[in-house]
VEXTOR-711754 format. One record per residue: y, z, x of N, C-alpha, C, O in turn; chain; residue in three letters. Coordinates in Angstrom, 3 decimals. Example, Ala and Ser with C-alpha at 12.3 -4.5 7.8 and 13.67 -1.06 7.14 Angstrom:
2
NODE|n_py|n_pz|n_px|ca_py|ca_pz|ca_px|c_py|c_pz|c_px|o_py|o_pz|o_px|ch|aa
NODE|-5.690|7.800|13.190|-4.500|7.800|12.300|-3.300|7.800|13.200|-3.319|8.465|14.236|A|ALA
NODE|-2.250|7.080|12.850|-1.060|7.140|13.670|0.030|7.870|12.900|1.138|8.039|13.409|A|SER
END
This chain:
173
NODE|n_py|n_pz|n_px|ca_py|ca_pz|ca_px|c_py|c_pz|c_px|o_py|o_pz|o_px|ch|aa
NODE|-1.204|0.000|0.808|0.000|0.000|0.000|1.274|0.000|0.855|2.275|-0.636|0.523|A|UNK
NODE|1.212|0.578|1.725|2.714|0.457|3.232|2.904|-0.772|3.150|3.938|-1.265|2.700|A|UNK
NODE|1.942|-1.403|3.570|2.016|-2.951|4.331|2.771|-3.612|3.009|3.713|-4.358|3.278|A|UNK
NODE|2.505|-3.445|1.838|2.788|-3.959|1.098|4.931|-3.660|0.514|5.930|-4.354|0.324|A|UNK
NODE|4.570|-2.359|0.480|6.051|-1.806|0.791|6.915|-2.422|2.062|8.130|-2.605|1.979|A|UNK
NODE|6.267|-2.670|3.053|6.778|-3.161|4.096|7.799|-4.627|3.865|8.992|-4.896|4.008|A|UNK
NODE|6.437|-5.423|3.387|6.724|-6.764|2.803|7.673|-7.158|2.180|8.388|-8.126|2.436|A|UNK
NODE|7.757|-6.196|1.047|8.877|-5.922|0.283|10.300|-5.264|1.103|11.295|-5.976|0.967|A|UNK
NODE|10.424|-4.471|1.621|11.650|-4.566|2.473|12.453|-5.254|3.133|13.611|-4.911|3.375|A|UNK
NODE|11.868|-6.408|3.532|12.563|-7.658|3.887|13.663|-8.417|3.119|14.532|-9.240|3.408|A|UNK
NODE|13.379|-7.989|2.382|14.363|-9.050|0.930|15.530|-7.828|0.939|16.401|-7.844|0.070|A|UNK
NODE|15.501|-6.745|1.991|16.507|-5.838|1.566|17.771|-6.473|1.722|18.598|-6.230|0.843|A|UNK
NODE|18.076|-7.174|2.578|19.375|-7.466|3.318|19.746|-8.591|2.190|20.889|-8.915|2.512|A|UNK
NODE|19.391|-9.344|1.058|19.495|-9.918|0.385|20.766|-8.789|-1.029|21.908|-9.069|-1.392|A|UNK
NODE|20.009|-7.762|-1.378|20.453|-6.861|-1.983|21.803|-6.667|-1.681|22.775|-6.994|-2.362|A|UNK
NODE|21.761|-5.890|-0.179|23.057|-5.973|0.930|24.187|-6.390|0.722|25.271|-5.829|0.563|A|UNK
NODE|23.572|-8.337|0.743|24.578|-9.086|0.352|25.441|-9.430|-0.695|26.621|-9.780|-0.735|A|UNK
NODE|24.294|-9.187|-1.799|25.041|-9.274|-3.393|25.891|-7.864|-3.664|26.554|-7.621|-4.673|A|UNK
NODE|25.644|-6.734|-2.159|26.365|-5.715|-2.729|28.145|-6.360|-2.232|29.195|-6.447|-2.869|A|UNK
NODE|27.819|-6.650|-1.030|28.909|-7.346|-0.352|29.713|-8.407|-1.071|30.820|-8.716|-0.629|A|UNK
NODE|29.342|-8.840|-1.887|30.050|-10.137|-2.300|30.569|-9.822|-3.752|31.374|-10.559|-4.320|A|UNK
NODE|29.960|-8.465|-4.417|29.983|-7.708|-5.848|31.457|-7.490|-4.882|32.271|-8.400|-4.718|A|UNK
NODE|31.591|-6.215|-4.344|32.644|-5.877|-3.746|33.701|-6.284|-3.852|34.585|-6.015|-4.665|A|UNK
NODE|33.644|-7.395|-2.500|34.750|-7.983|-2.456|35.170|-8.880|-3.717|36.326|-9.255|-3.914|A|UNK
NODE|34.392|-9.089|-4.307|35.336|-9.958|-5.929|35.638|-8.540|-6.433|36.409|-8.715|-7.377|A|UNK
NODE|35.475|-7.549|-6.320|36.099|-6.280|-7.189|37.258|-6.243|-6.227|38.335|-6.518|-6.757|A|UNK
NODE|37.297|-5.950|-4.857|38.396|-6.153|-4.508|39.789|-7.330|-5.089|40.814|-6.980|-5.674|A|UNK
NODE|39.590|-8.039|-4.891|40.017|-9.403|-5.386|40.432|-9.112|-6.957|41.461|-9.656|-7.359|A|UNK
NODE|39.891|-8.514|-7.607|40.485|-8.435|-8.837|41.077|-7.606|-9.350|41.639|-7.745|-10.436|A|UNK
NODE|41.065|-6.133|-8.381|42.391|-5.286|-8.494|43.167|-5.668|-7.990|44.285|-5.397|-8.427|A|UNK
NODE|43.051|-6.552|-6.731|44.298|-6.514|-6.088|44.976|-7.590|-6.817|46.185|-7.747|-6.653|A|UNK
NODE|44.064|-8.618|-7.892|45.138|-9.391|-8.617|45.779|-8.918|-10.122|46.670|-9.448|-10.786|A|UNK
NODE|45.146|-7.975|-10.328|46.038|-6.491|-11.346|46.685|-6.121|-11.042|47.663|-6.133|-11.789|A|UNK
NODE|46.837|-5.488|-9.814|48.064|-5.238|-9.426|49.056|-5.688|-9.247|50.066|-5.042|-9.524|A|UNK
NODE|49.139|-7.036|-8.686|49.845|-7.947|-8.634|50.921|-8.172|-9.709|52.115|-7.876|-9.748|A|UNK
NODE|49.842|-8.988|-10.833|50.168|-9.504|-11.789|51.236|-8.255|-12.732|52.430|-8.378|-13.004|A|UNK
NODE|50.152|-6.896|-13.127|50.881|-6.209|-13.614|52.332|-5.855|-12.651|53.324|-5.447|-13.256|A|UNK
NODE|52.360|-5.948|-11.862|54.214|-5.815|-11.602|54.826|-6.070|-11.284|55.831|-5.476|-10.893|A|UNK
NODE|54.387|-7.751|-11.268|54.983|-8.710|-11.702|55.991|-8.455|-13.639|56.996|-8.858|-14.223|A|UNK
NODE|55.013|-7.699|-13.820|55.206|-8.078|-15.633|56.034|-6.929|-15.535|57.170|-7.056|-15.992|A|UNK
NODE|55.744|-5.929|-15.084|56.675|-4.677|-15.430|57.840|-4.698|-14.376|58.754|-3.879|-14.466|A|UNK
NODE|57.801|-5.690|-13.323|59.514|-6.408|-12.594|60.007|-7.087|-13.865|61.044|-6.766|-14.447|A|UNK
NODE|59.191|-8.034|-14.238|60.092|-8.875|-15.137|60.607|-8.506|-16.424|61.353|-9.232|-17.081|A|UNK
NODE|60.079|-7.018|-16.891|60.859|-6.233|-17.744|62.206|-5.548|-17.395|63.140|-5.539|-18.197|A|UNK
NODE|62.263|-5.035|-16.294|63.402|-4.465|-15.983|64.349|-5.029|-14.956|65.214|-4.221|-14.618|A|UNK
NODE|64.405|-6.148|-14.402|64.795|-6.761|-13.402|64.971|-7.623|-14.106|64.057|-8.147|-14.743|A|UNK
NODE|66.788|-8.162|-14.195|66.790|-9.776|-15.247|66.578|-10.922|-14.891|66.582|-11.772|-15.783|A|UNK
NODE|66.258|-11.461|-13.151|66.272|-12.177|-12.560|65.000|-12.622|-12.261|64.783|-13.493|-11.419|A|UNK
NODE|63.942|-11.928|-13.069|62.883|-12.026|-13.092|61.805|-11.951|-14.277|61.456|-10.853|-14.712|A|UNK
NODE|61.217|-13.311|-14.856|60.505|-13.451|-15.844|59.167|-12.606|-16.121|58.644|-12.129|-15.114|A|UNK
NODE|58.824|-12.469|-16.804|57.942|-11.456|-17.367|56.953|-12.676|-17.755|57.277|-13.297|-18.767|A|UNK
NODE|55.585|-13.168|-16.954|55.033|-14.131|-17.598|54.108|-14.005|-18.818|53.059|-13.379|-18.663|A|UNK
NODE|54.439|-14.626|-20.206|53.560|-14.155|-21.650|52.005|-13.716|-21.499|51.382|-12.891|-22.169|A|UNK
NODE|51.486|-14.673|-20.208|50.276|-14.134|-19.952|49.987|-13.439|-19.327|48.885|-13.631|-18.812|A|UNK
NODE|50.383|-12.779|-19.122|50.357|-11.293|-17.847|49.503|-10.281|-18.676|48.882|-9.602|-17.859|A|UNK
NODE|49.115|-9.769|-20.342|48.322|-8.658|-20.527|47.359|-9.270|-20.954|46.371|-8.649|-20.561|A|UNK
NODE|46.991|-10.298|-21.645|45.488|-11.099|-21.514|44.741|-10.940|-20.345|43.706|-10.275|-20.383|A|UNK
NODE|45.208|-11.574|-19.090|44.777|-11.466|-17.653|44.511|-10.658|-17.475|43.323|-10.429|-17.701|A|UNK
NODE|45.363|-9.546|-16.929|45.102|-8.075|-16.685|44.134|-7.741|-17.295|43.126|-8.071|-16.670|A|UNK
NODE|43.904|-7.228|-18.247|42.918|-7.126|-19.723|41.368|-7.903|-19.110|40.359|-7.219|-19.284|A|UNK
NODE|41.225|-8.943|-18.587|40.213|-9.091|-18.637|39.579|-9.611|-17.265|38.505|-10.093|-16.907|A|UNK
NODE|41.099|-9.178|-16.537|41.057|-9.028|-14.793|39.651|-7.395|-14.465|38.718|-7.084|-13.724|A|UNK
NODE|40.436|-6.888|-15.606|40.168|-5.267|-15.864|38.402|-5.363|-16.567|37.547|-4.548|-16.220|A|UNK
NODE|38.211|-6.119|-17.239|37.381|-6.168|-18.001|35.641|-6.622|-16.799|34.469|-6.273|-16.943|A|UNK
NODE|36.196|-7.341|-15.927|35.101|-8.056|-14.581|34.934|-6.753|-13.307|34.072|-6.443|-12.485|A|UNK
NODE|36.262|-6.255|-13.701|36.227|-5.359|-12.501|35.026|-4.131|-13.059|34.047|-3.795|-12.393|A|UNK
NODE|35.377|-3.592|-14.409|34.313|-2.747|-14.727|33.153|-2.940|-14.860|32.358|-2.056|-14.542|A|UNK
NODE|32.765|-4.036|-15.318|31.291|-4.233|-15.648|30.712|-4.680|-13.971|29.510|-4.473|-13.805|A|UNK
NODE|31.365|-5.176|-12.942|30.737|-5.391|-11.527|30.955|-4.123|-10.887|30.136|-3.848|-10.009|A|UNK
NODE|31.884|-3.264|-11.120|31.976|-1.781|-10.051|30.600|-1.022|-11.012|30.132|-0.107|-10.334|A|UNK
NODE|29.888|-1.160|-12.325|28.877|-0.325|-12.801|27.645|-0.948|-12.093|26.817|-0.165|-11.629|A|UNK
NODE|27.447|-2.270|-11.967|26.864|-2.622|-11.153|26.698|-2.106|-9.762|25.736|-1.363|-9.570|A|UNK
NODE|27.309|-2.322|-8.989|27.230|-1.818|-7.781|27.283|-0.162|-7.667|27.167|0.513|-6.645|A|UNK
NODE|27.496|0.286|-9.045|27.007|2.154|-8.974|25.741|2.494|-9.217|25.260|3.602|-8.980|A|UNK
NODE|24.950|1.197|-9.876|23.749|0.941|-10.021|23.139|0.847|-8.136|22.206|1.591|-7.834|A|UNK
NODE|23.554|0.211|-7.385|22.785|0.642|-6.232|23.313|1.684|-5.592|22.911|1.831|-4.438|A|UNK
NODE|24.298|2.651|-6.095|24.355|3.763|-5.060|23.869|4.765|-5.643|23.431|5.670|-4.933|A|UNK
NODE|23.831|4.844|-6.569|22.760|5.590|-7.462|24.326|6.512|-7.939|24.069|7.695|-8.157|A|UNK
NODE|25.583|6.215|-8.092|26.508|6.537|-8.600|26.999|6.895|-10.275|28.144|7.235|-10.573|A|UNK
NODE|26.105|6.767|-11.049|25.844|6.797|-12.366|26.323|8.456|-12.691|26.088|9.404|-11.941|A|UNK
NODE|26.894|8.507|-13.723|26.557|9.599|-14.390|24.709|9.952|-15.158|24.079|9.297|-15.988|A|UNK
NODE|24.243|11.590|-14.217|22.677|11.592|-15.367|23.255|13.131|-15.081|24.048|13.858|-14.482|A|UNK
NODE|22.047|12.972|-16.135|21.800|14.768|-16.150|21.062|15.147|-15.531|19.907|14.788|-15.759|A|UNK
NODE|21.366|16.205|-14.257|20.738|16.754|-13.230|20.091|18.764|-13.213|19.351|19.474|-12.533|A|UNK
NODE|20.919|18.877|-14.349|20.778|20.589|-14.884|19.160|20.903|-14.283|18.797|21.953|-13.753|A|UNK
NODE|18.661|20.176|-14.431|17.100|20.770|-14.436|15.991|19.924|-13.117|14.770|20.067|-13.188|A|UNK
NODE|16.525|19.226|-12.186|16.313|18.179|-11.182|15.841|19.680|-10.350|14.808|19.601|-9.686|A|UNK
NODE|16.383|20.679|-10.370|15.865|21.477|-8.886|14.788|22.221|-9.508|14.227|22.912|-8.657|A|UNK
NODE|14.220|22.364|-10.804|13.264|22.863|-11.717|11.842|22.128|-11.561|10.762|22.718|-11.565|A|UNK
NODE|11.968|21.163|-11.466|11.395|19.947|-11.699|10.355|19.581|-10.069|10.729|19.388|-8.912|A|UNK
NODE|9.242|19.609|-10.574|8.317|18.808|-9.373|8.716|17.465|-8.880|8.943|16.593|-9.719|A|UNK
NODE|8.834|17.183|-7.524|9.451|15.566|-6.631|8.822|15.037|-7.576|9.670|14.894|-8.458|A|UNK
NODE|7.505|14.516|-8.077|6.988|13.446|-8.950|7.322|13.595|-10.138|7.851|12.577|-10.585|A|UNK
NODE|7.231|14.580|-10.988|7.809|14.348|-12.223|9.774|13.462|-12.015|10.137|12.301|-12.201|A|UNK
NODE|10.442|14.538|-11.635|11.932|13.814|-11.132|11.848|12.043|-10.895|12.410|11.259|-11.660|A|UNK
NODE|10.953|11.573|-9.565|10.684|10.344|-9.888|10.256|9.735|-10.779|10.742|8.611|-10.899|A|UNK
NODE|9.216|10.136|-11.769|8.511|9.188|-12.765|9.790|9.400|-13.775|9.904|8.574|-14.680|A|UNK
NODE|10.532|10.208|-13.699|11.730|10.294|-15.023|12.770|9.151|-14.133|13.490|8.581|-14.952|A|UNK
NODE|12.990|8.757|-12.963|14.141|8.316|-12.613|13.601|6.373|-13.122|14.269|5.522|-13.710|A|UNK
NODE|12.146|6.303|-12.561|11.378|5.080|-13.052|11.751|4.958|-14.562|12.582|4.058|-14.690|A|UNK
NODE|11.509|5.400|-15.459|11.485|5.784|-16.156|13.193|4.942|-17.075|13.461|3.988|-17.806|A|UNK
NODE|13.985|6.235|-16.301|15.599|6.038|-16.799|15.880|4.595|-16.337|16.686|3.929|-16.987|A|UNK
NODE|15.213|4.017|-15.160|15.280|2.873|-14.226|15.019|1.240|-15.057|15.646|0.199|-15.251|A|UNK
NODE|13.721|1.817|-15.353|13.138|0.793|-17.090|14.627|0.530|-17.828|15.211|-0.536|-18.020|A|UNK
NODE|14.894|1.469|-18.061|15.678|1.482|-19.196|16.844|0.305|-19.164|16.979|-0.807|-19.675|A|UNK
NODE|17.582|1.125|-18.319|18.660|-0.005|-17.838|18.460|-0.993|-17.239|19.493|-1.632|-17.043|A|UNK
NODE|16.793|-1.808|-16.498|16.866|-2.744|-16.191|16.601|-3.252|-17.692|17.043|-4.398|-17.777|A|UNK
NODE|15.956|-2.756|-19.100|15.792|-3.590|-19.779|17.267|-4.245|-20.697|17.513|-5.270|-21.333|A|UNK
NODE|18.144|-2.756|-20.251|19.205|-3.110|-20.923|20.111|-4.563|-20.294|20.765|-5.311|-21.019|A|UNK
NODE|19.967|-4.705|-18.938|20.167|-5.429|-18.229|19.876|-7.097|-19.049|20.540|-8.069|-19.408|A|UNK
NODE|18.611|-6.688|-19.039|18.072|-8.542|-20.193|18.865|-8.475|-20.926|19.724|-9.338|-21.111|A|UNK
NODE|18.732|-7.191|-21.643|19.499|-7.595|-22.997|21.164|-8.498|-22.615|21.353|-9.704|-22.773|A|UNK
NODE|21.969|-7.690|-22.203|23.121|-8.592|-21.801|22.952|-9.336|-21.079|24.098|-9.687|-20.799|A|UNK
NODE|21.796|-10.345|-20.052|21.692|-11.807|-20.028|21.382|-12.746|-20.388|21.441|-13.924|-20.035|A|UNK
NODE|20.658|-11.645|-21.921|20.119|-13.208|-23.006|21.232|-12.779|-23.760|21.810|-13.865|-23.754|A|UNK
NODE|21.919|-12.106|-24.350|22.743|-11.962|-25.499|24.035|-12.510|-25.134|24.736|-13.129|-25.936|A|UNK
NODE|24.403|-12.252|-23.741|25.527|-12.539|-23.271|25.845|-13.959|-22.872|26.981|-14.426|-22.798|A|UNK
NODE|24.649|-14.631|-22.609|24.539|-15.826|-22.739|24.531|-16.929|-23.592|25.049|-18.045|-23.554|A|UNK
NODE|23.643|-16.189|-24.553|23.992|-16.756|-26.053|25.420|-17.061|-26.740|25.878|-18.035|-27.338|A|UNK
NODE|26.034|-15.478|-26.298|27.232|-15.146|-26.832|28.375|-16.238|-25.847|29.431|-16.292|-26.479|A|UNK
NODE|28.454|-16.927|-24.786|28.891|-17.564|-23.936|28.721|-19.376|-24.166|29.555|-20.189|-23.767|A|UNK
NODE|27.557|-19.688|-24.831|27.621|-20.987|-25.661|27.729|-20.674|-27.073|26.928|-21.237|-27.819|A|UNK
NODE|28.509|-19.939|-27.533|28.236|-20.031|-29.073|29.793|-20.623|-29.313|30.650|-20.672|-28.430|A|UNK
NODE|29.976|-21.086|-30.786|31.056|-21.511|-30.315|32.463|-21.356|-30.912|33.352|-22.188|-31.096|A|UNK
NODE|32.363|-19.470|-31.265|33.574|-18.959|-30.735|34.211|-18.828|-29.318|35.339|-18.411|-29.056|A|UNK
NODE|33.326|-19.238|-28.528|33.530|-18.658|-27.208|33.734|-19.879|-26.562|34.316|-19.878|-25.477|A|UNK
NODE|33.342|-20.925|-27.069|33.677|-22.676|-26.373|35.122|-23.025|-26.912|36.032|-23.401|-26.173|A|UNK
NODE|35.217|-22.888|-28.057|36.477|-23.507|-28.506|37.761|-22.355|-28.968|38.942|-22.662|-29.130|A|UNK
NODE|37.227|-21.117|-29.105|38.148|-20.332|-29.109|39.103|-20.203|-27.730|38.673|-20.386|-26.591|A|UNK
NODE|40.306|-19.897|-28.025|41.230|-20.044|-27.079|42.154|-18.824|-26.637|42.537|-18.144|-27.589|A|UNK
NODE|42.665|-18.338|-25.148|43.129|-17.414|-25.093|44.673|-17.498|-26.170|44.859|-18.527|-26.821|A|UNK
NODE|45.740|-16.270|-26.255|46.715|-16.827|-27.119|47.997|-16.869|-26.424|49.096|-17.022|-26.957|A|UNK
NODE|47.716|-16.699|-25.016|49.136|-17.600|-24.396|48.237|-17.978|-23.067|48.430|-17.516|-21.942|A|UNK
NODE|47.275|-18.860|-23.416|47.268|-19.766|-22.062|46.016|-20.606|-22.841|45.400|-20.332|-23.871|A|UNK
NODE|45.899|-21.839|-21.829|45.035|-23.162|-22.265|43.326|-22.645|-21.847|42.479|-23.511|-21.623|A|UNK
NODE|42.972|-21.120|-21.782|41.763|-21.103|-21.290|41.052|-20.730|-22.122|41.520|-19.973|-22.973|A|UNK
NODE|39.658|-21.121|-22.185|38.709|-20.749|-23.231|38.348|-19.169|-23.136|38.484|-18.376|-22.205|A|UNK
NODE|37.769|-18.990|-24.626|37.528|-17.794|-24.675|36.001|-16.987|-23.594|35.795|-15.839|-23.201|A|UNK
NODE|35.360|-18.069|-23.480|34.075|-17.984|-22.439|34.516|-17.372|-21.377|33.669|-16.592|-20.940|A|UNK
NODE|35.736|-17.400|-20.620|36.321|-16.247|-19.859|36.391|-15.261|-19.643|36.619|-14.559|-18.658|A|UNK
NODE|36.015|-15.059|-21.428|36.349|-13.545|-21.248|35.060|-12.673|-22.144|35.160|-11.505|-22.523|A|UNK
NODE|33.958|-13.500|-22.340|32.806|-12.447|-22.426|31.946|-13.003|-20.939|31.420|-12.144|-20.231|A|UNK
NODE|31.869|-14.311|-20.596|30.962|-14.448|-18.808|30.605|-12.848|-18.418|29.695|-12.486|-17.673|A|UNK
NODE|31.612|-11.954|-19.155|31.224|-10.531|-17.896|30.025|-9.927|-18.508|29.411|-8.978|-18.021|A|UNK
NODE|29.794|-10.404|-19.373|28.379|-9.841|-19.946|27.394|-9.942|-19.464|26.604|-9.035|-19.203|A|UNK
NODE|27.229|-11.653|-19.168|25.570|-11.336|-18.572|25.688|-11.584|-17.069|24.624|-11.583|-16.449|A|UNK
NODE|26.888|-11.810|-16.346|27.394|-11.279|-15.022|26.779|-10.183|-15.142|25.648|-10.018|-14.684|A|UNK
NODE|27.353|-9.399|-15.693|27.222|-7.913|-14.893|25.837|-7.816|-15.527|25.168|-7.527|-14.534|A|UNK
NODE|24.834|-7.883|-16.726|23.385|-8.201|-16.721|22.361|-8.530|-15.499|21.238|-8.136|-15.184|A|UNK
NODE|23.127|-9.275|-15.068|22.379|-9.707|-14.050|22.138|-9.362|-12.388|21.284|-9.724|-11.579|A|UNK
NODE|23.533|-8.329|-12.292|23.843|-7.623|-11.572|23.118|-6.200|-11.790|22.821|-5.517|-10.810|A|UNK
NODE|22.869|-5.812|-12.981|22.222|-4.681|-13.362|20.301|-5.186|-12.464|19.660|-4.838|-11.473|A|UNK
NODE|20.178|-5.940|-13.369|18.717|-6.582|-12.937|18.524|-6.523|-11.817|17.968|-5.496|-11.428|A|UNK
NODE|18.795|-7.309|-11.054|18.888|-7.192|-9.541|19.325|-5.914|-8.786|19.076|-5.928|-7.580|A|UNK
NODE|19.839|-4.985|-9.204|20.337|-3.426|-8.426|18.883|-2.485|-9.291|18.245|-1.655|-8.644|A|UNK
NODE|18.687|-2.658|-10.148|17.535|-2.319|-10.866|16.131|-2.388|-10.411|15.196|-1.642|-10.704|A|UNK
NODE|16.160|-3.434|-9.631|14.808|-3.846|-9.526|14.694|-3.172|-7.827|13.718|-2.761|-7.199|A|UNK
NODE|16.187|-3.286|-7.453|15.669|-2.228|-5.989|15.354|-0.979|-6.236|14.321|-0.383|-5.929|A|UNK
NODE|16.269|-0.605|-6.795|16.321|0.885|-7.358|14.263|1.558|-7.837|13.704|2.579|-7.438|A|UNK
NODE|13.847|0.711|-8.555|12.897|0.693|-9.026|11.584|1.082|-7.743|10.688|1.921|-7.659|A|UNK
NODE|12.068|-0.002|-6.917|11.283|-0.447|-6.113|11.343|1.233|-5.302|10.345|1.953|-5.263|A|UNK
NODE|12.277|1.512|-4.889|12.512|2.378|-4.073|11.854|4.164|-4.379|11.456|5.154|-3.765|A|UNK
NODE|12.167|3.527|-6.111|11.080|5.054|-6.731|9.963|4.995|-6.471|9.316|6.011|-6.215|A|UNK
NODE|9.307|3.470|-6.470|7.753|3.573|-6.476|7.430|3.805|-5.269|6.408|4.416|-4.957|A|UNK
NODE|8.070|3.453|-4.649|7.669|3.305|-2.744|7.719|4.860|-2.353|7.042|5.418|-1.489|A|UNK
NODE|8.789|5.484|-3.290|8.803|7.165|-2.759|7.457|7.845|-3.616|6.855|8.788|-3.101|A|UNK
NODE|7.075|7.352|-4.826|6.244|7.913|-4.895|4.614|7.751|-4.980|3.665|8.318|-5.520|A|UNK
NODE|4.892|6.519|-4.034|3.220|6.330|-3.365|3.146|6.501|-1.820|2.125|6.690|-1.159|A|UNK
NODE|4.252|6.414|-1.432|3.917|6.615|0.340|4.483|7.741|1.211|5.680|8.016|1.290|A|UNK
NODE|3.733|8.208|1.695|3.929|9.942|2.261|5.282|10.047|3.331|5.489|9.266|4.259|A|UNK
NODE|5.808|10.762|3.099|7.243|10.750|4.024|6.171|11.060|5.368|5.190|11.767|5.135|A|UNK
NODE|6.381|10.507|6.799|6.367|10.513|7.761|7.176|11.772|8.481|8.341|11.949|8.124|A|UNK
NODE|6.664|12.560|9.375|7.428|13.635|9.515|8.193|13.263|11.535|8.970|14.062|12.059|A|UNK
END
């Protein structure tokens, strides 16, 4: 069963990367919230400076990519809110088979928002509906659904991996 765990570790640096690249587009999209918002709140109080109509749509759903990819990536640090009250009560294997367990869960929730969210992404409020001060479709602004679905899946399936591996192979002293 090692060898096999072993095998499986290789694909770690893959993980790595999607954490790396989750990131930096979270970077990238506060720093264009920020931006934008003050921009909008210059162009309220400063007369020499326009306030652009689309500035709280954006924001709004600048805001909207940033959350559903930073839950993602709390998904691999194991950053989640759980309930821990009773974790030092609790036998190492039971604790793991509950974390497998909680692990299921949210990878299944995970499908759910990449088939639903997908669905919901060709349907066609979301093709022809339109933002209401700019020329962009409404598909803009659910994509974060099965984005971040799929981001769940994939942080899920390490996560997973990492319970089973702790609780079939003997810590090495």
């Amino acid at each position: 069963m090692p060898a096999f765990f072993r095998a499986i570790e290789k694909i770690k640096p893959v993980y790595d990367w999607t954490y790396k690249i989750l990131m930096f587009i979270c970077k990238l999209l506060l720093i264009g919230d920020i931006l934008i918002t003050a921009w909008a709140v210059a162009g309220r109080y400063i007369p020499f400076i326009t306030d652009p109509h689309w500035s709280e749509e954006i924001v709004l759903t600048l805001m909207v990519y940033m959350a559903v990819l930073s839950a993602t990536l709390a998904i691999r640090r194991g950053a989640h809110i759980r309930m821990t009250a009773f974790d030092t009560y609790l036998p190492k294997k039971v604790l793991i088979v509950s974390d497998i367990l909680a692990d299921i869960a949210v990878l299944v929730l995970g499908v759910l928002l990449v088939y639903y969210g997908v669905k919901f992404c060709n349907s066609p409020l979301s093709l022809r509906g339109k933002y209401a001060s700019l020329p962009l479709s409404k598909f803009w602004q659910y994509l974060p659904i099965p984005v971040a679905g799929a981001g769940m899946i994939i942080f899920e399936l390490e996560q997973i991996f990492q319970h089973v591996e702790a609780l079939f192979v003997k810590e090495e002293k």
